[in-house]
N, C-alpha and C positions, 0 to 999 in steps of 0.2 A: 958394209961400211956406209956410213950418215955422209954426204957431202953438202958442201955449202948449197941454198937452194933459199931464192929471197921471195918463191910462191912457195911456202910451206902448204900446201893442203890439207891436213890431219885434221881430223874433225871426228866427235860422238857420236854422230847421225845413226849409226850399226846400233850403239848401245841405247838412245834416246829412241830409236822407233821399236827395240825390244821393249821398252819401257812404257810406251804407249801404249801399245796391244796386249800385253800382259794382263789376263784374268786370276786375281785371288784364289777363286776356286778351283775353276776349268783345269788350270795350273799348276796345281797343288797335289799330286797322288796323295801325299800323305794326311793331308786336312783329310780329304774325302775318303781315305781309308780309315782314321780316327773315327772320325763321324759317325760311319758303319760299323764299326768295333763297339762303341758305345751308346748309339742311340737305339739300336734293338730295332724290333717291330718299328717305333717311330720312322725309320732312316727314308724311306724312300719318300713322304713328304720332305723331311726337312733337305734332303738333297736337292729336292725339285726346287726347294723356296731358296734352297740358296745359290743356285745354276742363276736363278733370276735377280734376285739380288746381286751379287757378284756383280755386272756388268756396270748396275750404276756406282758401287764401293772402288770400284777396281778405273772407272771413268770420271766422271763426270764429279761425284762427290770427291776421287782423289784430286781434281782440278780444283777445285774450290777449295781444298783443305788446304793446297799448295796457295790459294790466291790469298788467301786471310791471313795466311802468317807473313804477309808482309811486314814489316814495322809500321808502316804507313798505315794499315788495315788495325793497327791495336785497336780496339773496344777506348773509350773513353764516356767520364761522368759528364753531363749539364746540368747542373742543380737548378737555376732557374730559368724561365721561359722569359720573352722579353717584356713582361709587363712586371718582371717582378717573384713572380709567384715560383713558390718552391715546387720545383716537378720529381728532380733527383730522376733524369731519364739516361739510359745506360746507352749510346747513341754506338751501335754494331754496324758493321759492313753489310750492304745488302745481299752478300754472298751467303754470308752465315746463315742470316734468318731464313733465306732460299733452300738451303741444305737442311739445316735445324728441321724446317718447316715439312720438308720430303722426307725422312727419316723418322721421325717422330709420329708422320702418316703410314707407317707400316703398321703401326696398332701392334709394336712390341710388348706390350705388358696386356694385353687383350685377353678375355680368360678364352678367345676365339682362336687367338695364336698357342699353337703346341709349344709346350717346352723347348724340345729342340730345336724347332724352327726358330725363337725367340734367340737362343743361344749362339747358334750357327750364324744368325744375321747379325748378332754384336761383333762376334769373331768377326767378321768381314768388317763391318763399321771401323773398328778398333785399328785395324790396318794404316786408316789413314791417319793416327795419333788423336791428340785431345780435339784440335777442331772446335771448340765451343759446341762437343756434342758425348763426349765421350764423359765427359762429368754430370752432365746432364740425366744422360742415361742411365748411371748407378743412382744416382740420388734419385730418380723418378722409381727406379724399380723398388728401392728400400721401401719408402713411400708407400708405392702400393701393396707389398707385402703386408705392412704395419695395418693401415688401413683393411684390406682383405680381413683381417681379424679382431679389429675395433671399432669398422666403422657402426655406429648404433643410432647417430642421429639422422635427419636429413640433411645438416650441413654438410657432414662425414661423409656419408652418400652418393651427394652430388661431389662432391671432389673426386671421388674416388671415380665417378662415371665420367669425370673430366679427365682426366690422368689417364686412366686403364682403357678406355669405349669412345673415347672422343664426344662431345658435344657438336652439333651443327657440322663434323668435316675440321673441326681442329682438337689438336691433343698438346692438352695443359703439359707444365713441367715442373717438377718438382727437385727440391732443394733440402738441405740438411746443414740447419746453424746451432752447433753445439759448444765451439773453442770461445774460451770469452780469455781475457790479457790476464787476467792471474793464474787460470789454469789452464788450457789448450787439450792435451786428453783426459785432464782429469774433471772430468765432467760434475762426479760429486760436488766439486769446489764450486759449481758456477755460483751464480746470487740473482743473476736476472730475474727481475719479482713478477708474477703471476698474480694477477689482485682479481677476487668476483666480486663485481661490481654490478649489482642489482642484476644475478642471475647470468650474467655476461662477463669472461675471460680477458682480463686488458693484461698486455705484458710494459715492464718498463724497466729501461736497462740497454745494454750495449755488450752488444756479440762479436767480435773481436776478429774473427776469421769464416768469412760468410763466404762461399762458392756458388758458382752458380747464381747470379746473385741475380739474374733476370728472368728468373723461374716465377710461374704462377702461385704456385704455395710452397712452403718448405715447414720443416720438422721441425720444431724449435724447443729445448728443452730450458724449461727455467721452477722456479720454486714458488709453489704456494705462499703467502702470505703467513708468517709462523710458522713454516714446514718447515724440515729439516733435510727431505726426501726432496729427488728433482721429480717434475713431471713431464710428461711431453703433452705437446700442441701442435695443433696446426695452423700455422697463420698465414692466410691470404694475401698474396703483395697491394692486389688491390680490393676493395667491396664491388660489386654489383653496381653497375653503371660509372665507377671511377678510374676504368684504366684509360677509359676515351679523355676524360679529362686531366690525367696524368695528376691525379691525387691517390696518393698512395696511403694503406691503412695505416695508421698511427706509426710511422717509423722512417729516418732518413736513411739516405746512404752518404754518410760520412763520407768517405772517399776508399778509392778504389788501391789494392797493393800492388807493386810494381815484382812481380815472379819471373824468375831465370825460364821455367818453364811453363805451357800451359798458358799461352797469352794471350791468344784468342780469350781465353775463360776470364769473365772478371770474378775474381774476389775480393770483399771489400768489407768495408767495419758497420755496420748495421746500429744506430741507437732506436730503440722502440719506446713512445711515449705515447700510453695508452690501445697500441695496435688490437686489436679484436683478433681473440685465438680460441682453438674450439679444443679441448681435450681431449687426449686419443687412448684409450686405454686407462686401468685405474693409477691414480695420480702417484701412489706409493710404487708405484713399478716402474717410473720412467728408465730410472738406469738399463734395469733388468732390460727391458723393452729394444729401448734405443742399441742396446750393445749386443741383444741376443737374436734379432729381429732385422734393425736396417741395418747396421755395420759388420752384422754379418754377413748380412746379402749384400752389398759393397763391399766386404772384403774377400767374395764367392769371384766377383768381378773384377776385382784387380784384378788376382792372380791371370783372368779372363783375355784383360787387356793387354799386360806383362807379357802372354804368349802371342798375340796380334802383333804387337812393337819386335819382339823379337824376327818373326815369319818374316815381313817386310822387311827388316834390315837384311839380312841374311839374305834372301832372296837375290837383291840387290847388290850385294858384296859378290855373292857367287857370281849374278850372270856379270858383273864390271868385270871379276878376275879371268874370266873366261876372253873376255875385247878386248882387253889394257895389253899392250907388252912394255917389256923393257929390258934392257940388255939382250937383246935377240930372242926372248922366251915371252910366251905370253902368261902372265904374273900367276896365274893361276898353278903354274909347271913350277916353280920354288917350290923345294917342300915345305922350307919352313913358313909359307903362306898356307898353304894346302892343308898343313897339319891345323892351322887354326882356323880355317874356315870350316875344315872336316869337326873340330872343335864346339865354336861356337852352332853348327847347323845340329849337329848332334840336341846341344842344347834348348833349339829352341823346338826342335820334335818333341824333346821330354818334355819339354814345359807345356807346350798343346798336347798333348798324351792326357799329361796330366789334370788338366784343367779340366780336359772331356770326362777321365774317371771319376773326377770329385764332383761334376756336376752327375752322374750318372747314380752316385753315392748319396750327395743331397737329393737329388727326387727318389729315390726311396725311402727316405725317413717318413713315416704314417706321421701327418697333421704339422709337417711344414715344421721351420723356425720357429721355435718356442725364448720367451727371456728366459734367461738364469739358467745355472744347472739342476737341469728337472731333474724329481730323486722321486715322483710318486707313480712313476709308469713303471711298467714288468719291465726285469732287469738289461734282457736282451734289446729290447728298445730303447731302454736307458743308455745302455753303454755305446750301443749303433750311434744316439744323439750325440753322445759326447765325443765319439771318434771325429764324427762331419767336422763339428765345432771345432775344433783343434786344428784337424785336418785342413782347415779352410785359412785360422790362423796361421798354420806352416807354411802355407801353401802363398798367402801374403806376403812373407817378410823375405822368402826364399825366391819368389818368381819376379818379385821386383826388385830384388838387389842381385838377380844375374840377368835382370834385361840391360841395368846399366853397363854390367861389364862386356854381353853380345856384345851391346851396339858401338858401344867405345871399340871394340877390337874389328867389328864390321865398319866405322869410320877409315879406322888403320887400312884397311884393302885399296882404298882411296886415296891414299897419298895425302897431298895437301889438299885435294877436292876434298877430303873427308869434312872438311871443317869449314866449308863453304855454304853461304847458304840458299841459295838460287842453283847450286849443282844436285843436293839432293835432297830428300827427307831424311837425311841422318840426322844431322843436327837437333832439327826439332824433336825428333822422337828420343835422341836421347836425354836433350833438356826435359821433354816430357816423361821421359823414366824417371827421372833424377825428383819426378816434382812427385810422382805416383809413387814412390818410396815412402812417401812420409804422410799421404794420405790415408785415413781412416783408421789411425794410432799409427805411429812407427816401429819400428823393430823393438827399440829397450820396452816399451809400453806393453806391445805383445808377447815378446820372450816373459816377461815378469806375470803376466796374466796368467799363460799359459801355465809356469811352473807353478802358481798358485791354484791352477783347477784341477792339475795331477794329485797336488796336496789333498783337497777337497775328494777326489774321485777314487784314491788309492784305496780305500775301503772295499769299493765293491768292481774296482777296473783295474787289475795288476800291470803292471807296465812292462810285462812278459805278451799278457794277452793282447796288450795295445798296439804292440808292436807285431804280433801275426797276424791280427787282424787289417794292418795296415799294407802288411810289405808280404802278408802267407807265405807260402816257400820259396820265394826268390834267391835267398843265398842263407842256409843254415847259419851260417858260421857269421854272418852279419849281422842276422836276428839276433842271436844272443847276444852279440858283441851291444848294439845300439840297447836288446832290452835292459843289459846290466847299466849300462851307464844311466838311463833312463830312471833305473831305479836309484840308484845311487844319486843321482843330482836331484831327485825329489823326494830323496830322504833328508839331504840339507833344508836344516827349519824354515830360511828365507832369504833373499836375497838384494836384504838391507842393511846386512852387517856390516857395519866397515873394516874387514878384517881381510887376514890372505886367504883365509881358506872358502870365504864368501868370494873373494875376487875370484878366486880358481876357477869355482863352482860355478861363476859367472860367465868366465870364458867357457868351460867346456857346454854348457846350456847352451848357449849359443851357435857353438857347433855341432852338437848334437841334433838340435834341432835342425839345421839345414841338411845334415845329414839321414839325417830321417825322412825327411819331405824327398830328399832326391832319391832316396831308396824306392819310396810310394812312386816316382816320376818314373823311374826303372822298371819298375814293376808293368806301369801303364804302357810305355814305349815298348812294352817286350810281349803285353797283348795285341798291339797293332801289328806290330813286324809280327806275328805268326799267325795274324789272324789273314782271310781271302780278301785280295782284290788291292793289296798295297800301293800297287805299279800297275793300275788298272787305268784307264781310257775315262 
């Protein structure tokens, strides 16, 4: 029984100093049994790199991520300086740039850094939500992938050895501006013009949805002069001696948008008049490129980060429900808590399971991310390409549309602290779900793509064999179940009729598809759990 008592003493301290000394990894059996399930031969480096990592992910950069999302901390424009002159300077918390600046010096994208290591150190990053680091980071890696296989000139070159190798002890950051106001994913549509101007690249026009938008160069897709075809570019934010001066290459920053999540990160409307860009790849392939090359390898990383945001939430819900009581139980002992934390944790294992087997599956493909769907390579590598491809869009639309619901139901643990913003990282990570749903095409954009390359692929990829290859003997009776439907829904011509039987088709794509991908997540989670060392030290 509660008696009246006007020195209340109850305090968090129990669950705040677990919260403190909490290590990412150290902490995690199961990260560090995934890791070893999938990283092979590689594991025992990238264990070692991530033992050390962890310590500053799990400290010191969670303080900082925590310090920037103040509102007071939001990023803001100066456009001019006080004489006048147009600077458009992106004026950040000195916390960020502190963080940004240490993270970025790990020489993630480094052809020095292993795979895994690379991967295993984003997993931890990604913990502490966007950060003004986590968008940063996809967009730099697309970047250097593209590059990796176009770079030809010494411009290309030197960017690429800025970005990937560092220059002098600092590492460039790279950005990706392709939404312009008429079209957003439909990139065919842009118009930003692309003029050669005595042998030299000027862009001019206005790019509608820029991230990242304080990156040293970003991808920029815009159209030839005459063309009909986009191309990509690379455009420098600033030339060679003008970032001291805070003159920026041919282009302003309009102003800055105001996003539910993701606020550290400015994103903002870009107009370019005259900016110097250097062409990355042949002009007629931009699409190809940009869709099959960086937004693949950004949408390799969502799903990356999806299962980071998940870990964290969950983590934090369990150990709350374990301190909290109420009504003489401590909250964790309801079952109907119990059953949803047992729930959502389940969830966010499959979803890092999964993210491990698909990056496990991408570094097997022979010669990387290719645009378009390749048709002139032997068929077993053909059709391996196009599972990844798929696999990674599935793996998109499915891993970030159940981060939102984790974390919404890991809020719920919390009571009304759920929705507090100084009590925990809920909040932000899940504003920050909510914003990473809709990055790097949306759900309708990718469901419609995807059923249109089943279209294309049915020929020589049966959608029997797609689906063994995906989910192998996990449950008979669910492989046929998914491959029939699978066939069935990309047997319908397309899905722009305005009719019921195209709506039908439309709903069940949709579900099939997330169906599928959590088949593949099952799969992954159920090599962990039988593989050694699950609940190991």
């Amino acid at each position: 029984m509660s008696l009246p008592d006007r020195s209340n003493h109850y305090s968090f301290n129990e669950y705040l100093e677990w919260r403190k000394d909490v290590d990412y990894y150290r902490d995690d059996p199961f990260a560090r049994a995934a890791l070893r399930s999938f990283a092979g031969d590689a594991w025992p480096v990238a264990d070692s790199a991530a033992r050390e990592l962890s310590t500053k992910a799990s400290g010191r950069w969670r303080d900082l991520a925590d310090a920037i999302a103040a509102p007071e901390k939001r990023p803001y424009m100066s456009h001019y300086d006080g004489h006048g002159r147009r600077i458009d300077r992106i004026v950040r918390p000195c916390e960020t740039e502190i963080m940004e600046r240490e993270i970025f010096g790990e020489a993630l994208f480094s052809e020095k850094t292993p795979p895994w290591v690379k991967l295993i150190k984003m997993y931890l990053v990604y913990q502490n939500g966007e950060a003004c680091v986590a968008c940063p980071m996809t967009c730099t890696e697309g970047m250097v992938e593209l590059l990796r296989k176009f770079a030809d000139t010494p411009e290309l070159k030197s960017i690429l050895a800025h970005t990937a190798e560092g220059i002098g002890g600092e590492y460039a950051i790279g950005a990706q501006y392709l939404s312009e106001i008429q079209g957003g994913s439909d990139v065919p549509s842009n118009v930003l013009e692309a003029v050669d101007e005595g042998g030299a690249w000027r862009l001019y026009g206005t790019k509608f949805f820029c991230s990242a938008t304080h990156a040293d160069y970003a991808v920029v897709t815009a159209k030839p002069t005459g063309a009909g075809k986009v191309a990509l570019f690379i455009v420098p934010s600033w030339l060679p001696g003008d970032r001291e001066r805070e003159r920026r290459n041919g282009h302003t920053i309009d102003r800055i948008k105001w996003k539910m999540g993701t606020s550290e990160l400015t994103t903002a409307e870009i107009t370019f008049d005259g900016a110097l860009a250097y062409p990355v790849g042949p002009l007629e392939r931009g699409v190809a490129n940009v869709v099959g090359i960086v937004l693949t390898c950004s949408r390799l990383t969502v799903g990356l980060s999806a299962a980071a945001f998940m870990t964290r939430a969950v983590r934090e819900a369990k150990q709350y429900a374990r301190f909290r009581t109420a009504f003489g139980l401590t909250i964790g002992d309801f079952p109907m808590l119990a059953g949803q934390i047992e729930s959502i944790d389940r969830t966010a294992k499959r979803t890092t399971a999964g993210a491990f087997r698909l990056y496990r599956d991408f570094l097997a493909l022979e010669g990387g991310l290719k645009g378009g769907l390749v048709t002139d390579e032997p068929d077993d590598l053909k059709r391996r390409r196009f599972a990844v491809r798929e696999l990674i869009m599935l793996q998109k639309i499915t891993s970030s549309y159940d981060a939102v619901d984790v974390i919404r139901t890991a809020m719920s643990v919390f009571g009304g602290h759920g929705v507090i913003e100084d009590f925990s990282c809920l909040p932000r990570l899940y504003r920050d779900s909510a914003v990473n749903e809709l990055w790097e095409g949306p759900r309708n954009v990718l469901l419609t793509q995807m059923h249109r390359d089943f279209q294309r692929a049915s020929e020589w990829y049966r959608a029997d064999d797609f689906v063994r290859d995906a989910i192998g003997e996990y449950d008979e009776a669910l492989q046929k179940d998914l491959a029939r439907e699978l066939a069935d829904c990309v047997a319908h011509p397309n899905l722009f009729a305005m009719d019921a039987k195209t709506a039908e088709v439309c709903e069940r794509w949709g579900s099939l598809c997330h169906r599928l991908y959590h088949a593949y997540q099952e799969c992954a989670l159920r090599e962990v759990e039988t593989g050694a060392g699950i609940t190991a030290g």
